[in-house]
C-alpha positions as CSV (number, residue, x, y, z in Angstrom):
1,X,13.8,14.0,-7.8
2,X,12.5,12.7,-4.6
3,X,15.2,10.3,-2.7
4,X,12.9,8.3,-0.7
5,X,9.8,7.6,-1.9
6,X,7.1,5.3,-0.1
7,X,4.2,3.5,-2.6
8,X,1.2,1.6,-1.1
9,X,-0.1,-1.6,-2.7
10,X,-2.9,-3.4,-2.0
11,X,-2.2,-5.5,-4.4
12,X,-4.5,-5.1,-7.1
13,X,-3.6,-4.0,-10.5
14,X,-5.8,-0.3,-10.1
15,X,-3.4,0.1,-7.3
16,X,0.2,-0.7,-8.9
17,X,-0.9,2.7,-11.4
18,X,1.7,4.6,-9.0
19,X,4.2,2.2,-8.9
20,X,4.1,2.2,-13.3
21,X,4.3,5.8,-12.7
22,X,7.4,6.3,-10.8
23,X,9.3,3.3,-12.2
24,X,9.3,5.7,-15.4
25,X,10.0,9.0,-13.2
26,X,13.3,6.8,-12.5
27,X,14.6,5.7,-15.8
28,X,13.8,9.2,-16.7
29,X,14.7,11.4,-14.1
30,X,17.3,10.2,-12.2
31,X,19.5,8.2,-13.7
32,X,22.6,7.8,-11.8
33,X,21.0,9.3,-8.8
34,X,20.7,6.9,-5.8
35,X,16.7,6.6,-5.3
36,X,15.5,4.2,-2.4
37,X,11.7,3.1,-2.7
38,X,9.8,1.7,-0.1
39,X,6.8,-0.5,-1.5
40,X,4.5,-0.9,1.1
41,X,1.3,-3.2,2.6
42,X,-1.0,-3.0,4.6
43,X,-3.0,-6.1,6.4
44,X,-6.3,-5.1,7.3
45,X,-8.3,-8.6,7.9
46,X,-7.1,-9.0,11.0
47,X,-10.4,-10.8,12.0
48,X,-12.7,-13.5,9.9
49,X,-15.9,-15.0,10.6
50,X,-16.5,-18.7,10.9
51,X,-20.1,-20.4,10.5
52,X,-20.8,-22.5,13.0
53,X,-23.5,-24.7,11.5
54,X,-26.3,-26.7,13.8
55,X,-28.2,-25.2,16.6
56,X,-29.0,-21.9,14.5
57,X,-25.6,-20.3,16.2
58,X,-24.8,-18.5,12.7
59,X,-21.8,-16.8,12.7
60,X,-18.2,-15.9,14.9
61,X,-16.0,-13.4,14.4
62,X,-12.2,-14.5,15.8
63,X,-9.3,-13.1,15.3
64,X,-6.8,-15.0,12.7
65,X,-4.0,-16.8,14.1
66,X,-0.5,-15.9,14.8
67,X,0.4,-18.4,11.9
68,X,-2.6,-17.3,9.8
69,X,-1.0,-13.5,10.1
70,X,2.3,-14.6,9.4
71,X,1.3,-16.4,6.2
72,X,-0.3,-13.6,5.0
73,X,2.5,-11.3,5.9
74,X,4.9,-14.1,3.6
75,X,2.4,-13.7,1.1
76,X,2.5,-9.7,0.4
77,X,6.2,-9.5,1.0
78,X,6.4,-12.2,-2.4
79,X,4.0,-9.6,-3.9
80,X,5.8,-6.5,-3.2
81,X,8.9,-8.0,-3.8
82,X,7.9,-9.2,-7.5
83,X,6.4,-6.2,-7.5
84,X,9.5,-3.9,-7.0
85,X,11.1,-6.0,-10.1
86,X,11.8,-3.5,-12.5
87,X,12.1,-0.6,-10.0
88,X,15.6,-2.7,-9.3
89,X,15.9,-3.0,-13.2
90,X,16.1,0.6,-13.0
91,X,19.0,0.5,-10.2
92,X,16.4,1.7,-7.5
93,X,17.1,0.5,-3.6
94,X,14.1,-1.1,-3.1
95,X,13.0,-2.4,0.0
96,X,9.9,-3.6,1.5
97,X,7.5,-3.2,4.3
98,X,4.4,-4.9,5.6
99,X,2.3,-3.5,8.3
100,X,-1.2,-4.9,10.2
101,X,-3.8,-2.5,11.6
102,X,-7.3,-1.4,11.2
103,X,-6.5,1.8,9.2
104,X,-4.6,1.7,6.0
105,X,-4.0,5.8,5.9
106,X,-2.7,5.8,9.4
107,X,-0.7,3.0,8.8
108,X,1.0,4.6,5.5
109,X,1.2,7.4,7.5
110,X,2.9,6.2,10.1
111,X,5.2,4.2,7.3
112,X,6.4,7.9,5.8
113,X,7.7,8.9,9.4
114,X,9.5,5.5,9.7
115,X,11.1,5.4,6.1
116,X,11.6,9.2,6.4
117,X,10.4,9.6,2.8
118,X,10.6,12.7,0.9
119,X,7.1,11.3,-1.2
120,X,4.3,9.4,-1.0
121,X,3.1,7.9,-4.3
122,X,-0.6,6.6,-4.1
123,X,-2.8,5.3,-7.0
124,X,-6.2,6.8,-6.6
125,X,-10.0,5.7,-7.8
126,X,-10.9,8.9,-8.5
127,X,-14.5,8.6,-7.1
128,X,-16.5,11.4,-6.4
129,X,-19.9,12.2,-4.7
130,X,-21.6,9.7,-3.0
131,X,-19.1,6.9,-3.8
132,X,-16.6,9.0,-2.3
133,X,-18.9,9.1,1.2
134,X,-19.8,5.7,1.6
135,X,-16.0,4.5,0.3
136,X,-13.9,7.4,2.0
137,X,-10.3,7.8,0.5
138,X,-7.1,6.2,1.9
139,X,-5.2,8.3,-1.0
140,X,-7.2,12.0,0.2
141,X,-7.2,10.9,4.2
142,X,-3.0,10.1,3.3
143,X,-2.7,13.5,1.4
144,X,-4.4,15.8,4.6
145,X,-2.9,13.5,7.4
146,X,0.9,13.2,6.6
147,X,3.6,15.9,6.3
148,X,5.2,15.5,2.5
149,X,3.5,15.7,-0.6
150,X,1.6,12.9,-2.1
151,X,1.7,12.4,-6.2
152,X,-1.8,11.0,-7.2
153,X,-1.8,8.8,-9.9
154,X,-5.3,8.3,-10.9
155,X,-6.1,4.6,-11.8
156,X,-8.1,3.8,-15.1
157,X,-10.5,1.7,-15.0
C-alpha cells in the first residue's frame, strides 16, 4: 500500500469517486499501517468579470481581491477538511492543501513533488473523442506529466 497518497477535489461529487475509492483501499489494506493522505484544491478563478452598466461599457475582467482569495481559500479547506472525515475514521493522517494557479495538472503536479507522494488518486470523466479535445484531461495531462503512478477512478455519472 502506497504511504503517501495525494487526491484532488474540486469539489464536486463526480470528483470525490477517488477519495470513496481509497478510503476503502485503507480499511482494507492497511490496517494498522501508518497511511498519510493529502486532499488537495485547486483555485482556478483567479479573475471575474464585472458589468459595468450605462455608457454601453459592457464588461471588466479584474482580478479578485486579496480577501476575496482568501475567503475562498477558507472555503475549500472546510470542504477538504469535511471531506477527509472518514479517511480519519479509518486512522489515516490526513492533511490538507489548497493551491491558486491557472492550471490545475501543473498545480497537482507540483503538489506530488511537495507532499513527496508515493500516488496520485484522481477521479476521472472518462470522456472520449471530441469531448475529450475541446475539455482536455487534468486526470490524463496529471498521468503523463508527473513521476508516480496515478490510480484512475472513473466517475459514474
Amino acid at each position: 500500500m502506497s504511504e503517501r497518497i495525494l487526491i484532488p477535489l474540486d469539489g464536486s461529487k463526480l470528483g470525490e469517486t477517488a477519495l470513496r475509492y481509497v478510503e476503502g483501499l485503507v480499511s482494507r489494506l492497511a490496517p494498522g499501517e501508518k497511511v498519510e493522505v493529502t486532499l488537495f484544491h485547486v483555485i482556478t478563478s483567479l479573475k471575474h468579470d464585472i458589468r459595468i452598466s450605462g455608457g454601453g461599457a459592457g464588461t471588466l475582467t479584474v482580478p479578485y481581491s486579496q480577501s476575496e482569495l482568501d475567503k475562498m481559500k477558507a472555503d475549500a479547506t472546510k470542504y477538504l477538511d469535511k471531506a477527509g472525515e472518514n479517511l480519519r475514521q479509518k486512522k489515516a493522517d490526513v492533511s490538507i492543501r489548497v493551491a491558486t494557479g491557472q492550471n490545475p495538472a501543473d498545480e497537482i503536479i507540483k503538489a506530488e513533488e511537495e507532499v513527496n507522494a508515493d500516488l496520485v488518486a484522481m477521479s476521472t470523466h472518462g470522456r472520449a473523442g471530441i469531448s475529450r479535445w475541446a475539455f482536455g484531461s487534468v486526470t490524463d495531462k496529471v498521468l503523463r506529466g508527473g513521476k508516480v503512478p496515478v490510480l484512475m477512478v472513473r466517475a459514474k455519472k
